[in-house]
N, C-alpha and C positions, 0 to 999 in steps of 0.2 A: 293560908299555911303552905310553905314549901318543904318540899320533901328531897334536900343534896346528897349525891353520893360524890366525895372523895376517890379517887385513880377508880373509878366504877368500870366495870363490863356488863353487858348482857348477850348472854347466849343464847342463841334460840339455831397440624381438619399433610444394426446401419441400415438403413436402409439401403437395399441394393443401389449400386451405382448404375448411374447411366450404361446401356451399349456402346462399343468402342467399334469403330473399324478395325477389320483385321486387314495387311496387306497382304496383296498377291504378288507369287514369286512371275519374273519375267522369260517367256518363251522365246529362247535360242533356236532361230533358223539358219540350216546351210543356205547363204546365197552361191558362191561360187558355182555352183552344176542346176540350174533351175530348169525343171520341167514344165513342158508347155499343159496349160490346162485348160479342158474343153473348158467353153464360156457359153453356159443355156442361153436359150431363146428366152429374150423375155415372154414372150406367148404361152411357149408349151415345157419349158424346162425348170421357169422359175419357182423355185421354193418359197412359200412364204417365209420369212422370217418376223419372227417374234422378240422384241427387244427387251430382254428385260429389265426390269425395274423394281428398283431399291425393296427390300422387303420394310412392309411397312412398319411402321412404331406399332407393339402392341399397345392395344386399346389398355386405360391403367383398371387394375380388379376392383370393383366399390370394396371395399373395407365396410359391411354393417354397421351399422349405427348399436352400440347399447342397447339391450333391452332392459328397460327398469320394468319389474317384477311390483306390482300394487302389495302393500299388505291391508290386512285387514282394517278398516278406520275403528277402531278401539280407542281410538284418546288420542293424546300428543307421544310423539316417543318417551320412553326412558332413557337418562346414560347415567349408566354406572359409573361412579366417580370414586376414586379412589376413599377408603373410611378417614376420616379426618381424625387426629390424636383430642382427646376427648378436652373438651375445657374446662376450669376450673373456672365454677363461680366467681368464688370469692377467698383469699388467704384465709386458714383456717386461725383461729384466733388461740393466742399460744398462753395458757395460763401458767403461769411462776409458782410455786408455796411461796407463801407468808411467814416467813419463818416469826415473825412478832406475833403471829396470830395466835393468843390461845385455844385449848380445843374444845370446840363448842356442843352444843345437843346434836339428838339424832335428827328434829325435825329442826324447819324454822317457824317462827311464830309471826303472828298475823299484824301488822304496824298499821291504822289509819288514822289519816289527817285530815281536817279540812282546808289546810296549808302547811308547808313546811321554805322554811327561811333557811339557806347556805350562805355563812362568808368566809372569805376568806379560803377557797375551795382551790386547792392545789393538784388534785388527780383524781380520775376516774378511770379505774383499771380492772384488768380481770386480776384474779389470783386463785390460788386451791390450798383451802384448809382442811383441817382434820376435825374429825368429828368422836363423836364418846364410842361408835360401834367399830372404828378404826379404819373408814371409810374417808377419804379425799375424794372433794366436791368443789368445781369449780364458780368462784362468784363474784358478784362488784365491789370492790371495794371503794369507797368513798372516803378520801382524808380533805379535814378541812379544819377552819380555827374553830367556827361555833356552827350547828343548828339545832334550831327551835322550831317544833312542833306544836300547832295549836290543835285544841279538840283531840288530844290523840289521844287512842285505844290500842293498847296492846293485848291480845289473847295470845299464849300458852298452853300448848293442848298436848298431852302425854300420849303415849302410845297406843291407851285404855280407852282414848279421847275425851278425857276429863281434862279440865283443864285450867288456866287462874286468869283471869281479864284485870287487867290494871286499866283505868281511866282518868285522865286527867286535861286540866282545861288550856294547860300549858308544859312544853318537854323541852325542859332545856340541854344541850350535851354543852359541853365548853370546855379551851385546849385540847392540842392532837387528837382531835377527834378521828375516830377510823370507824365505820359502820360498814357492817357486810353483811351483802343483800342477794337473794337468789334470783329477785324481780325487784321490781319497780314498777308501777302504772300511775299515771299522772294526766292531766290539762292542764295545755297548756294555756300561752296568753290568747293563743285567736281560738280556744275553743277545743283544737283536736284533744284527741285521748291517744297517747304513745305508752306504749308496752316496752322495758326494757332489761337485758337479761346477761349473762353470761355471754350467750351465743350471741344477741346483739347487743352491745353495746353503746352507749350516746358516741356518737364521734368527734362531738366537740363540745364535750362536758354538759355540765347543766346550768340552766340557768338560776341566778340566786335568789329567785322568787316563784313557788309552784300553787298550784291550787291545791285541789285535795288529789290526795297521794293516798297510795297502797303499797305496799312495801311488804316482801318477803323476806322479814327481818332474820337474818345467819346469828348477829350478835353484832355489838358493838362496843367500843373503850370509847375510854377520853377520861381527862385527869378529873370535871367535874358531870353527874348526870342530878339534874336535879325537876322534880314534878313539884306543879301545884295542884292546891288541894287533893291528894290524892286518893282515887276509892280503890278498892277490889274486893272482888268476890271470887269464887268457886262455881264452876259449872259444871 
């Protein structure tokens, strides 16, 4: 038995110079009137004479050597380096309104699968809808032509935490399909488990084949939602 909804929703960083000689000026003698001048003995008269001589180069001053001053071995030095302008991670992720979005519950509700099938998948974005308490919440949106959900459960859980579980063995959506989600968790093909949200985002979409999936289901349209055999209860 299947169960269609028609245009359906569900909400949930100088040194000095050298010495110079100085000259000496020259001594003008009268010769014209010369007096006769005794002439010692060289025995008992003569003066020693003293020649002199050049005054010597001063010897040059050593100039010290540096004294390097030890510090204490504590480590290798520090230098303080100028603070660096802080880095940004990463571009912060800029969510739009949905103006086509109608406005959905206060909470979201709980989607699992033990597969879910996308075709026809045209964008994976963020966006910010409105909500019934008058609150914008940013989330994923997913537009695509069809997916189908096997094994899916959805629970519905009110504010009181009661809540309505719908189960069924097959979840079809079909045409302009739009689903919006606060999370995603999934495995993939080789195994991993990937977490996906608002703040991170897939960055190159999803693939059209997933395992079992989790879903923080916001709400979702599309022109047809149709279950088979459908149960629910109340918990």
């Amino acid at each position: 038995m299947w169960l269609v909804l028609s245009l359906s929703s569900i909400g949930a960083a100088a040194m000095p110079s050298p010495n110079q000689a100085v000259p000496c000026d020259l001594l003008l003698v009268d010769c014209t009137a010369p007096t006769p001048t005794p002439v010692p003995s060289a025995a008992t008269d003569a003066t020693p004479t003293t020649v002199p001589t050049a005054p010597a180069t001063p010897a040059p001053v050593p100039v010290p050597a540096p004294v390097v001053i030890p510090t204490p071995a504590t480590g290798p030095a520090v230098v303080a380096a100028t603070p660096a302008a802080p880095v940004q991670s990463a571009a912060a992720v800029v969510a739009a309104p949905d103006p086509s979005a109608p406005v959905f519950g206060d909470s979201a509700a709980k989607l699992g699968a033990s597969s879910m099938t996308v075709t026809g998948l045209a964008s994976v974005t963020v966006v910010t809808v409105s909500r019934a308490d008058g609150t914008s919440v940013p989330v994923l949106r997913i537009v695509a032509d069809d997916i189908v959900l096997t094994d899916a459960v959805i629970d519905v859980r009110s504010a009181s935490g009661s809540g309505l579980v719908t189960s069924s063995p097959r979840m079809e959506l079909h045409g302009n399909v739009q689903v919006y989600l606060d999370s995603i968790t999934t495995t993939l093909a080789d195994g991993t488990s990937v977490t996906f949200g608002p703040a991170t985002p897939p960055s190159g979409g999803l693939p059209p084949a997933l395992g079992a999936v989790t879903l923080g289901l916001v709400g979702t349209m599309a022109e047809s939602i149709g279950y088979s055999q459908p149960h629910q209860s109340v918990s």
